[in-house]
SENU-298063 format. One line per field, with one value per residue: x, y, z of N, C-alpha, C in turn; residue in one letter; residue number from 1. Coordinates in steps of 0.2 Angstrom, whole numbers. Example, Ala and Ser with C-alpha at 12.3 -4.5 7.8 and 13.67 -1.06 7.14 Angstrom:
// SENU-298063
n.c1: c(66;64)
n.c2: c(-28;-11)
n.c3: c(39;35)
ca.c1: c(62;68)
ca.c2: c(-22;-5)
ca.c3: c(39;36)
c.c1: c(66;64)
c.c2: c(-16;0)
c.c3: c(39;39)
residuo: c(A;S)
num: c(1;2)
This chain:
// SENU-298063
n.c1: c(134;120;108;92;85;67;57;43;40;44;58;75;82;77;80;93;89;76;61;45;36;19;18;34;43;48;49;56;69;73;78;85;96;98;99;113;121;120;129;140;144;150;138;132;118;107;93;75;65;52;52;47;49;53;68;74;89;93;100;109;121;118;130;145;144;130;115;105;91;81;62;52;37;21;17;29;31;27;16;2;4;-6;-12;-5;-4;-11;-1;10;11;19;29;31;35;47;55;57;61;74;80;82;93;102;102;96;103;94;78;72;58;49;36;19;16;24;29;20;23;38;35;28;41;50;43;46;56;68;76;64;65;70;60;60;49;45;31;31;18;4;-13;-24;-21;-23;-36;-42;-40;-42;-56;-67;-59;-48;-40;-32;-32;-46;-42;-30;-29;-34;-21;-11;-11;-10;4;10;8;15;27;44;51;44;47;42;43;42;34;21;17;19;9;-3;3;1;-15;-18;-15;0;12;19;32;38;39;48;56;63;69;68;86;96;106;121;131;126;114;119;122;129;133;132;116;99;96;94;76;74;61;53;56;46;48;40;42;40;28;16;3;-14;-17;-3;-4;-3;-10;-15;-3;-2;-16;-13;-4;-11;-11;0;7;19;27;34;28;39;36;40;43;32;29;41;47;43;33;24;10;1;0;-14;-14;-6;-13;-25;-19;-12;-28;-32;-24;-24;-39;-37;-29;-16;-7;3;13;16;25;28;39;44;49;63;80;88;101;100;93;96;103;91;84;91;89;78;68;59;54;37;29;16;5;-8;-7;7;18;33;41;51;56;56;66;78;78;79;92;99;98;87;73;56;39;27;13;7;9;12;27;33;31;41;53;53;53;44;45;57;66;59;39;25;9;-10;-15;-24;-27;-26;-28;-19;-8;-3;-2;8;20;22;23;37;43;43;54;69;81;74;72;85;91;82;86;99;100;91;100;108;101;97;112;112;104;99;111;113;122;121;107;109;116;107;95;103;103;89;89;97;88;80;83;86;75;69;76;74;59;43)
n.c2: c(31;22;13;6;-1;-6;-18;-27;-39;-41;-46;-43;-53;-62;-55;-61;-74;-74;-66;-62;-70;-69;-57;-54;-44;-27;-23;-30;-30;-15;-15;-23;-20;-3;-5;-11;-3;10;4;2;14;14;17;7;-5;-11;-23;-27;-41;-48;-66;-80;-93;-108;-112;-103;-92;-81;-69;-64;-61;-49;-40;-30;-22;-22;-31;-42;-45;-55;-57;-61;-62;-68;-82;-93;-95;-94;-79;-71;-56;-45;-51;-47;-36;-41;-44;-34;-27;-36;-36;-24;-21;-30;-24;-12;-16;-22;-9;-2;-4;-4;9;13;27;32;28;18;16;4;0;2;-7;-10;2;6;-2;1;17;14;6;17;28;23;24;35;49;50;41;44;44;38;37;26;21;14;9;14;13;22;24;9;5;14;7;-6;-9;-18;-28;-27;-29;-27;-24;-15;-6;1;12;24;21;24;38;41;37;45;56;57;53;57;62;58;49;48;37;42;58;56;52;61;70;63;60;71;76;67;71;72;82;94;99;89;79;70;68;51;42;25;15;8;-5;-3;-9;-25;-24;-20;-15;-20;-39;-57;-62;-73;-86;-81;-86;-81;-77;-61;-55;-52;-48;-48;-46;-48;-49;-62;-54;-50;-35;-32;-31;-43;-47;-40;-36;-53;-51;-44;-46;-53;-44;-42;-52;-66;-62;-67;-69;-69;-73;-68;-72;-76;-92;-104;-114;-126;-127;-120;-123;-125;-113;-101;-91;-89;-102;-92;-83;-92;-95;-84;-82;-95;-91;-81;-85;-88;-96;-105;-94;-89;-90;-97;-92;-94;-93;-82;-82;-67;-64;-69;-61;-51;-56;-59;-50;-43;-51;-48;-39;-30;-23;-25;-17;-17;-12;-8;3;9;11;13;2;-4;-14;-4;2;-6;-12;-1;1;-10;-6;-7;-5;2;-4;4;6;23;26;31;30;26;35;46;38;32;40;45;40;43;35;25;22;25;20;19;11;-7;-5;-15;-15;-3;-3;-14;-8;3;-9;-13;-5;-1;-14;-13;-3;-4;2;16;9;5;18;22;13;17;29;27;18;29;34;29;28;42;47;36;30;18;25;38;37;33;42;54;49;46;61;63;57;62;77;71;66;80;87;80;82;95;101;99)
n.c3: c(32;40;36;33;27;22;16;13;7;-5;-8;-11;-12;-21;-33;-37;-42;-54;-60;-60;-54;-46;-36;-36;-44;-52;-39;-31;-38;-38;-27;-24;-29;-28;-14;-17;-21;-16;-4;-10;-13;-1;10;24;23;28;23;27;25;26;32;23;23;33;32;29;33;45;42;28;16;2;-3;-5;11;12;19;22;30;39;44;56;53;55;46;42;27;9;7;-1;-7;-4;7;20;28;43;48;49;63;71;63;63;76;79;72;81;91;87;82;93;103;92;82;66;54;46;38;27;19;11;1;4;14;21;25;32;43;45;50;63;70;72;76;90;94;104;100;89;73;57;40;25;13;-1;-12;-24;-31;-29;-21;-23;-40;-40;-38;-47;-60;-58;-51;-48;-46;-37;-26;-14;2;14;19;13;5;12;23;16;13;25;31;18;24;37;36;32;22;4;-10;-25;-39;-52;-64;-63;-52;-44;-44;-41;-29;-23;-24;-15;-3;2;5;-3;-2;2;-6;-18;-35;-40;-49;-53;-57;-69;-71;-78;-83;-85;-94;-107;-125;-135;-136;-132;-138;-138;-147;-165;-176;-189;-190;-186;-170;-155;-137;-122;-107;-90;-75;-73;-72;-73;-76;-80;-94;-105;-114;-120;-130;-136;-141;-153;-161;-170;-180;-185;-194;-197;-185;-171;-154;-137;-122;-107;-92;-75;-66;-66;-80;-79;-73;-79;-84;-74;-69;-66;-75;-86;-91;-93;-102;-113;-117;-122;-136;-141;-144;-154;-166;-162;-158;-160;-163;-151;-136;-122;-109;-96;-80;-80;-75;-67;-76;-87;-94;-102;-113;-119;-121;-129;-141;-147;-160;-156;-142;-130;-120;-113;-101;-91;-81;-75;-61;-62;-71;-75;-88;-100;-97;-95;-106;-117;-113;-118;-132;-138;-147;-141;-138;-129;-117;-115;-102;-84;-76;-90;-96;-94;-94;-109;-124;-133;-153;-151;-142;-145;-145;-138;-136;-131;-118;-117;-129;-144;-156;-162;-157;-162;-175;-172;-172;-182;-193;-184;-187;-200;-204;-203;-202;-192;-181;-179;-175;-165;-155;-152;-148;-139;-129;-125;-119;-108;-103;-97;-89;-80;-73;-59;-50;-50;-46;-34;-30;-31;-20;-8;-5;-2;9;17;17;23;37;42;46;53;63;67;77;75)
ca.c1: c(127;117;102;88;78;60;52;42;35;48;65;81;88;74;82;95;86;74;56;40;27;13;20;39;44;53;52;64;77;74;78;91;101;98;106;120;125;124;134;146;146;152;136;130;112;103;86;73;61;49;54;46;51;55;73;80;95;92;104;113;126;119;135;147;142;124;114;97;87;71;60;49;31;16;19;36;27;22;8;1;5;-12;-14;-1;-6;-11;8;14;11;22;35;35;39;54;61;59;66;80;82;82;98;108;98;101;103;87;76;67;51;49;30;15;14;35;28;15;29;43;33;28;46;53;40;45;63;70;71;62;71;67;56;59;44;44;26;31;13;-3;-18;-29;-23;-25;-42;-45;-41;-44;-59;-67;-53;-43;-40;-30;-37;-50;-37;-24;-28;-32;-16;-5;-13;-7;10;12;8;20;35;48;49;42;50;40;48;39;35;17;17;17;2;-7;1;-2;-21;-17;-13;4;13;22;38;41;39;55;57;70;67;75;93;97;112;124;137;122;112;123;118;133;134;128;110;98;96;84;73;72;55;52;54;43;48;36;44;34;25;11;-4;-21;-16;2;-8;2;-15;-14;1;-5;-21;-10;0;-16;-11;7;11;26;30;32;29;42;33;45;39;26;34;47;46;42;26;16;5;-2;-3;-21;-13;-6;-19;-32;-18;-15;-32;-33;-19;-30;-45;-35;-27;-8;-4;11;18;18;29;29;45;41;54;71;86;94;109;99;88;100;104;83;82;94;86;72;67;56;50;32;27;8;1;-14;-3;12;22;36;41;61;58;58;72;84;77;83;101;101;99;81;67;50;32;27;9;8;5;13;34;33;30;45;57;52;52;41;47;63;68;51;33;18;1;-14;-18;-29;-27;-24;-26;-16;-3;-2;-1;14;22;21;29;42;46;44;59;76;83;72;73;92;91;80;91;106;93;86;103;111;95;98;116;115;98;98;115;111;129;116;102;110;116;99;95;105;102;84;90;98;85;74;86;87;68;68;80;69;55;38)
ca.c2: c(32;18;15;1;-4;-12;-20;-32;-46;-40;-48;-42;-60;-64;-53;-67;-81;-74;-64;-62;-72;-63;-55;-55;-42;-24;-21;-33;-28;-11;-15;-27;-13;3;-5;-13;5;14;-2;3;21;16;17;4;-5;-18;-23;-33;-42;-56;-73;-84;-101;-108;-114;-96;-90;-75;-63;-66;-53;-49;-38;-28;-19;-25;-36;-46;-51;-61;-55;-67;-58;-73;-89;-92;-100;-88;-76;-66;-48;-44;-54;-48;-32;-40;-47;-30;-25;-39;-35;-15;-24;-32;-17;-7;-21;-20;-2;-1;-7;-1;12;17;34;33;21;18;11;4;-1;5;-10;-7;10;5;-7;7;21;11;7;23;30;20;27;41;53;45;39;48;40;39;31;25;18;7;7;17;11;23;22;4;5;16;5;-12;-7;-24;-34;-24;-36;-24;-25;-9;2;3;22;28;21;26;46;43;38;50;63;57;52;66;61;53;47;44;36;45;63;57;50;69;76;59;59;78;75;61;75;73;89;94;98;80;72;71;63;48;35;18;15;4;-9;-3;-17;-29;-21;-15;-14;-26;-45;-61;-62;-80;-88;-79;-91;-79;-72;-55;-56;-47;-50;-46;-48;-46;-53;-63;-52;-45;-29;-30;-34;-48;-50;-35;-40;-56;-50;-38;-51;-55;-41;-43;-57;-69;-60;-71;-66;-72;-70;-70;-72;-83;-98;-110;-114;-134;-127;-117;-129;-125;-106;-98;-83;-93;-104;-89;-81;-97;-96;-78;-84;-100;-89;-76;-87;-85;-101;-106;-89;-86;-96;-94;-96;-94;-88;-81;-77;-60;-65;-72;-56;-46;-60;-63;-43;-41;-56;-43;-34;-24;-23;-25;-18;-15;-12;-2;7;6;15;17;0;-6;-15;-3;5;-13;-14;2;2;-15;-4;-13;0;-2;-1;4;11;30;28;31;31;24;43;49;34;32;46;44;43;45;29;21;23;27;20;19;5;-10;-5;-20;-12;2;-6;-19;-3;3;-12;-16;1;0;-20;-13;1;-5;10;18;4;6;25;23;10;20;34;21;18;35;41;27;30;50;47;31;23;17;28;42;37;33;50;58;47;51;66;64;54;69;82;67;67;88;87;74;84;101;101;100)
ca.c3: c(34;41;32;36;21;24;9;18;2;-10;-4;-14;-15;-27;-38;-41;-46;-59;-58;-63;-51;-46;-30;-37;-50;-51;-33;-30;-41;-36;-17;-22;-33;-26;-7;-18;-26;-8;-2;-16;-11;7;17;29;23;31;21;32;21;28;31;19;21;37;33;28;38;49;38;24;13;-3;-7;0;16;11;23;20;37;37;50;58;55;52;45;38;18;6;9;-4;-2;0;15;23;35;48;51;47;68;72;58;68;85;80;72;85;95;84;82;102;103;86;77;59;55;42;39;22;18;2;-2;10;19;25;29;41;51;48;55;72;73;69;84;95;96;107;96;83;68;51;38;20;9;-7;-13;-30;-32;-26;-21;-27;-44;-42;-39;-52;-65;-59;-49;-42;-47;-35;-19;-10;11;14;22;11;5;22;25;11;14;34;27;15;28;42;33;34;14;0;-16;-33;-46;-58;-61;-65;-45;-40;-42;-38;-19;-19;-22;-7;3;4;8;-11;-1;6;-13;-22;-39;-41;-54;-55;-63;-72;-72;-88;-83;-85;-100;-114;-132;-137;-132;-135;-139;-138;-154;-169;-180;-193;-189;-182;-163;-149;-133;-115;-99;-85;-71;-75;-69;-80;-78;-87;-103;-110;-116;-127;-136;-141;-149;-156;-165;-177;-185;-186;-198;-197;-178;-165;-147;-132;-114;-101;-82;-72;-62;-69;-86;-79;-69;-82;-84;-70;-69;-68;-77;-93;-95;-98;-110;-121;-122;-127;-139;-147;-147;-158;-169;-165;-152;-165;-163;-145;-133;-113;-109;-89;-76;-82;-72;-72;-79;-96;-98;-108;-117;-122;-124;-136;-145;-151;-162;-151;-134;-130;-112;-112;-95;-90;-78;-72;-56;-66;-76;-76;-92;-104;-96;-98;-116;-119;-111;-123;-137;-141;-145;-135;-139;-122;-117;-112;-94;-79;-77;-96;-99;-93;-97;-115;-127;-138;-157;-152;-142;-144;-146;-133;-138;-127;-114;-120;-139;-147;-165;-162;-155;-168;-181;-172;-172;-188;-193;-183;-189;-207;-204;-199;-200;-188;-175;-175;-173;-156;-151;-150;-144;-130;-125;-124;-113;-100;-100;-95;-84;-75;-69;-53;-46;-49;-42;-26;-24;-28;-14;-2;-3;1;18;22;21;29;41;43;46;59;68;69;81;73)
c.c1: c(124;113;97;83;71;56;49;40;40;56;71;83;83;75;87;92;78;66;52;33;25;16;29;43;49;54;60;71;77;77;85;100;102;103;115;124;127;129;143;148;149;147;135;122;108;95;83;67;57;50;49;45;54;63;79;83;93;96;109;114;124;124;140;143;133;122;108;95;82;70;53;41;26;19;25;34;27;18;8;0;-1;-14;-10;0;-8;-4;12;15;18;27;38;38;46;58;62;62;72;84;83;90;102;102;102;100;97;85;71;63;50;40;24;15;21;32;23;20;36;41;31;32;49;51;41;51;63;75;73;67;66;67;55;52;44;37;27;25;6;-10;-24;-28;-23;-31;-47;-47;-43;-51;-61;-64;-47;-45;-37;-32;-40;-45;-32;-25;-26;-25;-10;-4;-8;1;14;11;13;25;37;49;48;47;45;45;45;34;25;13;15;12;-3;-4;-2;-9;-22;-17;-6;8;19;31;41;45;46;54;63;68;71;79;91;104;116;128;134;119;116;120;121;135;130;120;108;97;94;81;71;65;59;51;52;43;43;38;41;30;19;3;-8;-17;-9;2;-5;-5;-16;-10;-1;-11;-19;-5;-4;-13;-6;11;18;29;30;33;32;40;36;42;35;32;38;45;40;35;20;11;-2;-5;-8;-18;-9;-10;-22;-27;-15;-21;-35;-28;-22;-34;-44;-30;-19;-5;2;14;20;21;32;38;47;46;61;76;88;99;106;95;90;102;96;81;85;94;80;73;63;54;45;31;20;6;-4;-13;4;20;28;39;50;62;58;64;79;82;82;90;104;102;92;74;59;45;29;17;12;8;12;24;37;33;39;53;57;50;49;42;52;66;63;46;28;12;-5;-15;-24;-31;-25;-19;-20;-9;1;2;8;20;25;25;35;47;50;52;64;80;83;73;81;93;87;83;97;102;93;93;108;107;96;105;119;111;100;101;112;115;123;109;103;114;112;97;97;105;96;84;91;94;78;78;87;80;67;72;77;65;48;32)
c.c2: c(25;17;7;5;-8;-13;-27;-37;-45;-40;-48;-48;-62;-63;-57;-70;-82;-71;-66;-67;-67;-58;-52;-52;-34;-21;-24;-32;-18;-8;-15;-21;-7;0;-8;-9;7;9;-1;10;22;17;7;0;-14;-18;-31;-34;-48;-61;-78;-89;-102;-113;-106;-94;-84;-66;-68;-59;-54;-46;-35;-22;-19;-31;-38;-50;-49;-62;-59;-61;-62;-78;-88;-98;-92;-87;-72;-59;-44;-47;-53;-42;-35;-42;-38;-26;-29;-38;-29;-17;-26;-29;-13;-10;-20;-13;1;-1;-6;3;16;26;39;28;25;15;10;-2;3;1;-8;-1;10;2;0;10;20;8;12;29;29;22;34;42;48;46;45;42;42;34;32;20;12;8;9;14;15;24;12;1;7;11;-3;-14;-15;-29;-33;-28;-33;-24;-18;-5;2;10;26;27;25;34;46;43;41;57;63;55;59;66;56;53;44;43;38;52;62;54;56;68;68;59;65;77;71;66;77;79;89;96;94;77;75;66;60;43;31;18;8;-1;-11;-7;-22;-29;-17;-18;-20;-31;-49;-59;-70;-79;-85;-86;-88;-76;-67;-55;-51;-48;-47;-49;-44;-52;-54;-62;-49;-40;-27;-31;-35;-50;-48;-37;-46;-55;-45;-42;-54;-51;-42;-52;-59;-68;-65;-67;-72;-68;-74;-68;-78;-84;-101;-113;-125;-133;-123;-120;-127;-120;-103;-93;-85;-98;-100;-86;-84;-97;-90;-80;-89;-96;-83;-78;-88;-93;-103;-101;-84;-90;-93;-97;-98;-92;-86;-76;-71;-59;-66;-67;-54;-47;-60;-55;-41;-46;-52;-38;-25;-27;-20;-24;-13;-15;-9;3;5;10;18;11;0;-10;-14;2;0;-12;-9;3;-4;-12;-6;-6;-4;1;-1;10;17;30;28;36;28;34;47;46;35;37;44;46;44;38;23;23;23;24;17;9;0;-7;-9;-19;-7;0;-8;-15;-2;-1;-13;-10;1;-8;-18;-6;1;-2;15;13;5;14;25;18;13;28;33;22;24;37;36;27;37;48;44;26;26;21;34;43;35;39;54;55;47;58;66;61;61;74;77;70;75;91;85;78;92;101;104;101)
c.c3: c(35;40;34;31;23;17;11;14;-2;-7;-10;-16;-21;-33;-42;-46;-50;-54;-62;-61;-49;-41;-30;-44;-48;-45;-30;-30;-39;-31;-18;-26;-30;-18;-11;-21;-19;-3;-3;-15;-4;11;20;30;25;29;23;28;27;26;28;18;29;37;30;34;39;46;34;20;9;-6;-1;5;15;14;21;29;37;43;53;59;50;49;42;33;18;6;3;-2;2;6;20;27;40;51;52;57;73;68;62;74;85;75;75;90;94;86;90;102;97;80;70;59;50;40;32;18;11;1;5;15;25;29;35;47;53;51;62;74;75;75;88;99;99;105;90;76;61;45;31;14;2;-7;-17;-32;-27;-26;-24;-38;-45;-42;-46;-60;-66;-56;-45;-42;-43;-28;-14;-4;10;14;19;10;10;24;23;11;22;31;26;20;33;40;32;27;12;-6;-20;-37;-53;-58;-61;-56;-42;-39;-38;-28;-19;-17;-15;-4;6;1;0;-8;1;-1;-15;-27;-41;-44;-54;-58;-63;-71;-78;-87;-85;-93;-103;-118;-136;-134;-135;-135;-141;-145;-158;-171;-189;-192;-185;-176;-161;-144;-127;-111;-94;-81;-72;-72;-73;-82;-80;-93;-107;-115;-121;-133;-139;-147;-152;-161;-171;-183;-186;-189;-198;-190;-175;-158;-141;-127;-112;-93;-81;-68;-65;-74;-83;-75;-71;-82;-80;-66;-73;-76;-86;-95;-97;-103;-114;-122;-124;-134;-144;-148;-156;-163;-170;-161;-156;-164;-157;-140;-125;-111;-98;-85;-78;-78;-73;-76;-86;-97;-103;-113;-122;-124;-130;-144;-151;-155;-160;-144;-134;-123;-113;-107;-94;-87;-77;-67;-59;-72;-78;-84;-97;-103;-100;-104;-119;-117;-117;-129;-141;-141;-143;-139;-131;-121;-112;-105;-89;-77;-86;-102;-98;-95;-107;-118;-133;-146;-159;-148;-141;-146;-140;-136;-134;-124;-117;-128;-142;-155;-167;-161;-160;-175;-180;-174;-178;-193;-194;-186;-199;-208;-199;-197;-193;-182;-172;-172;-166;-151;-148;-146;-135;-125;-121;-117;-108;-98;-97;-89;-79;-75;-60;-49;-44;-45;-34;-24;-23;-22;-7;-2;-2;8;21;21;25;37;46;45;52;65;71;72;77;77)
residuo: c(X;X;X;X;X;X;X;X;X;X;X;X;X;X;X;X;X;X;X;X;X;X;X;X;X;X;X;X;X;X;X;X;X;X;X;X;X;X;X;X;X;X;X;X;X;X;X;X;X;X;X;X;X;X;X;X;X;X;X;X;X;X;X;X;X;X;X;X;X;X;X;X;X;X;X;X;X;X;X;X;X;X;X;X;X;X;X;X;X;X;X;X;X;X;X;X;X;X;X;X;X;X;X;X;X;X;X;X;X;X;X;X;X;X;X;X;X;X;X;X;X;X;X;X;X;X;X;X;X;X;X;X;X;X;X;X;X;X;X;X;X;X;X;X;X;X;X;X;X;X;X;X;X;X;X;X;X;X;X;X;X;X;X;X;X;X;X;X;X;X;X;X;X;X;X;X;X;X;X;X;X;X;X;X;X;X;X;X;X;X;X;X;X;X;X;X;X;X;X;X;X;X;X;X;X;X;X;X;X;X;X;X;X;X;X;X;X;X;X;X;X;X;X;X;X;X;X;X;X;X;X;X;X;X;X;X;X;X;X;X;X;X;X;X;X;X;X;X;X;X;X;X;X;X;X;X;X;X;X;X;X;X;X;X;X;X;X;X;X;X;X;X;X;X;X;X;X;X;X;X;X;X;X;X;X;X;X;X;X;X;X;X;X;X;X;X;X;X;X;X;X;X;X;X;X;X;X;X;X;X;X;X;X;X;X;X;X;X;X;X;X;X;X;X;X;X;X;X;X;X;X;X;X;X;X;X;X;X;X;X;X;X;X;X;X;X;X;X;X;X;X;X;X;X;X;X;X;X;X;X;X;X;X;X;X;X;X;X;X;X;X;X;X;X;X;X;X;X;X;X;X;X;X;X;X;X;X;X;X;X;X;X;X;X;X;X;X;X;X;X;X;X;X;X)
num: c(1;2;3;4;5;6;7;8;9;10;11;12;13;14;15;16;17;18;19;20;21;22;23;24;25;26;27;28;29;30;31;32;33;34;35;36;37;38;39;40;41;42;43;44;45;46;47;48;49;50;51;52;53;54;55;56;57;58;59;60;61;62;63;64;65;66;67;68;69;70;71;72;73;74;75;76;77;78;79;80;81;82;83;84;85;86;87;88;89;90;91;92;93;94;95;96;97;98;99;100;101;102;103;104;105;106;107;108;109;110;111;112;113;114;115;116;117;118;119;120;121;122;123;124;125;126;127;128;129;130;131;132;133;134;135;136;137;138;139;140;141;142;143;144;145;146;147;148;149;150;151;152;153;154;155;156;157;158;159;160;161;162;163;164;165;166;167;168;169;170;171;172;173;174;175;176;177;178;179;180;181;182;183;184;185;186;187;188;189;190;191;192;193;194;195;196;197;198;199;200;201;202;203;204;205;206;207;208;209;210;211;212;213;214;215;216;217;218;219;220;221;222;223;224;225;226;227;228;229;230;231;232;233;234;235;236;237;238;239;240;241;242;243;244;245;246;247;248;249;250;251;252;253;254;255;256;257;258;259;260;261;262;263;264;265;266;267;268;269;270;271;272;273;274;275;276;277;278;279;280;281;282;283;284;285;286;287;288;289;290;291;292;293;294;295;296;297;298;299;300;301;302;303;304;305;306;307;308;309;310;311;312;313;314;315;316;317;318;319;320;321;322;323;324;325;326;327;328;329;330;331;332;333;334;335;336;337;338;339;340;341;342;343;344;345;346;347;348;349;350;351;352;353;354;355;356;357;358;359;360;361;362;363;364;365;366;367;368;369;370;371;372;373;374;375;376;377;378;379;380;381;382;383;384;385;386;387;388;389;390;391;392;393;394;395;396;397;398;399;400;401;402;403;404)
């Protein structure tokens, strides 16, 4: 099969060389995994991201049968992703330009913006191509929760509703995505649910691990934005004596200094009396994750929401249980109890409770580690997720070919 990936801000090769700036987190690895599975299955996938920087090569192979091409749409620097609809019209032209001339045999939009340019590619074609959408991330629960902190352009709902109505299917990663596009409108036999896999060759339970210090570690990896409430953890650290917390993300560890987004949360961290026991460690390669995961005692992923959330998956394939709040694909991943704990968004106290539990019972920690990793080795290798996947090409594909 011939597959033409669009993630137009979220470019797979990023996944290399470490995440967690604002714009720069689990879509990436998303992209860059799911095409290098189906690559590894024998199809044929070409993922066209936005050019970036104006010395990037036109195509370059992230793996086998795996291609990367950087599509000249608005300046070639970085744009934050919010700003980056009105490029998206010239992004569609030269994939329809492309697809004139060698068309894949399905095309799959991976954020809303991708799905505005794929679907005015996709139309342009005689007979039009068939158009798989994956969200990552809804606008109307992004409003909901950050309300007028949410920066988004006007029309992304309007948009995300069109989308999900003209794409031949959609793909949540989480079963809690359902019902939110059905309220959108979108048609309940399009949606399909396919969750992120995991990389078990990468994350296992046994292997090195970075150094301890004898304290109780808490690691938080995550992209440095409000709404992954790194912010919660730390004031959740008052209550948790002797813990210390490792925040992984941001920019390069030699550039925090200078990030809006670490400065306010060292000074959440001075104001809460912990600055000794929290230490930003700023970008870290994939390679060193599983190393820095398996360093923990626990894993802290506190967000307000969250689409569906890949790092309490790795945690769990490491064998490392999670304190994860209840929200979104954290519901479905993490079983509360059993390879983790669930406790409400913006809880500090609560949180801290758990925590502090689960620090005090070694026992139990290791029981939801062998848990954790069990449940992402039957769930979510990525072998599997790329064949629930193809299979929702082909009934795109089987749709696109009946006369509506």
């Amino acid at each position: 099969m011939k597959i033409a990936m669009v993630s137009e801000h979220a470019s797979p090769l990023a996944a290399v060389d470490g995440l967690g700036g604002a714009d720069a987190g689990g879509q990436n690895v998303f992209v860059a995994d799911l095409a290098t599975e189906l690559g590894r299955q024998g199809h044929h996938v070409t993922v066209y991201t936005r050019r970036d920087a104006a010395d990037l090569p036109s195509r370059v192979r992230l793996a086998p049968g795996v291609t990367v091409e950087h599509v000249p749409a608005g300046p070639p620097e970085p744009v934050p992703k919010d700003r980056l609809l009105p490029y998206m019209p010239d992004f569609g032209r030269y994939l329809a330009e492309r697809w004139s001339n060698a068309p894949p045999d399905v095309v799959h939009a991976h954020f809303w913006m991708s799905g505005v340019a794929a679907i005015q590619a996709a139309d342009a074609q005689t007979p039009r191509l068939p158009v798989v959408q994956t969200y990552h991330a809804l606008g109307t629960v992004k409003r909901r929760h950050q309300g007028d902190k949410d920066t988004s352009p006007p029309g992304r709902i309007r948009l995300e509703r069109a989308i999900g109505r003209t794409a031949d299917a959609v793909i949540a990663t989480c079963s809690d995505e359902t019902g939110e596009l059905i309220r959108m409108g979108v048609p309940r036999t399009r949606i399909t649910v396919v969750p992120c896999g995991v990389d078990l060759k990468r994350f296992v339970p046994h292997g090195p691990a970075d150094p301890a210090n004898g304290r109780p570690r808490l690691v938080a990896l995550s992209r440095l934005v409000e709404r992954k409430g790194v912010d919660t953890a730390i004031e959740a650290l008052v209550r948790v004596p002797k813990a210390e917390l490792l925040v992984a993300g941001g920019p390069p560890e030699s550039q925090l200094d200078g990030d809006p987004e670490v400065r306010r949360l060292r000074g959440v961290a001075a104001a809460a009396g912990v600055t000794g026991r929290v230490s930003f460690l700023g970008r870290v390669g994939r390679n060193d994750v599983p190393e820095l995961l398996r360093s923990a005692d626990l894993v802290v992923t506190l967000p307000w929401y969250e689409p569906f959330g890949m790092v309490p998956l790795e945690a769990m394939a490491c064998g490392v249980p999670v304190v994860a709040t209840g929200v979104g694909g954290h519901v479905d991943t993490v079983v509360d109890r059993v390879t983790g704990v669930h406790v409400p968004p913006r809880r500090a106290v609560q949180a801290a409770s758990c925590i502090r539990d689960l620090l005090a019972d070694p026992a139990l920690r290791a029981a939801m580690g062998v848990a954790g990793a069990d449940r992402a080795r039957s769930c979510y290798s990525w072998e599997r997720v790329g064949r629930d996947t193809v299979s929702v090409y082909e009934r795109a594909m089987a749709r696109c070919e009946v006369p509506v």
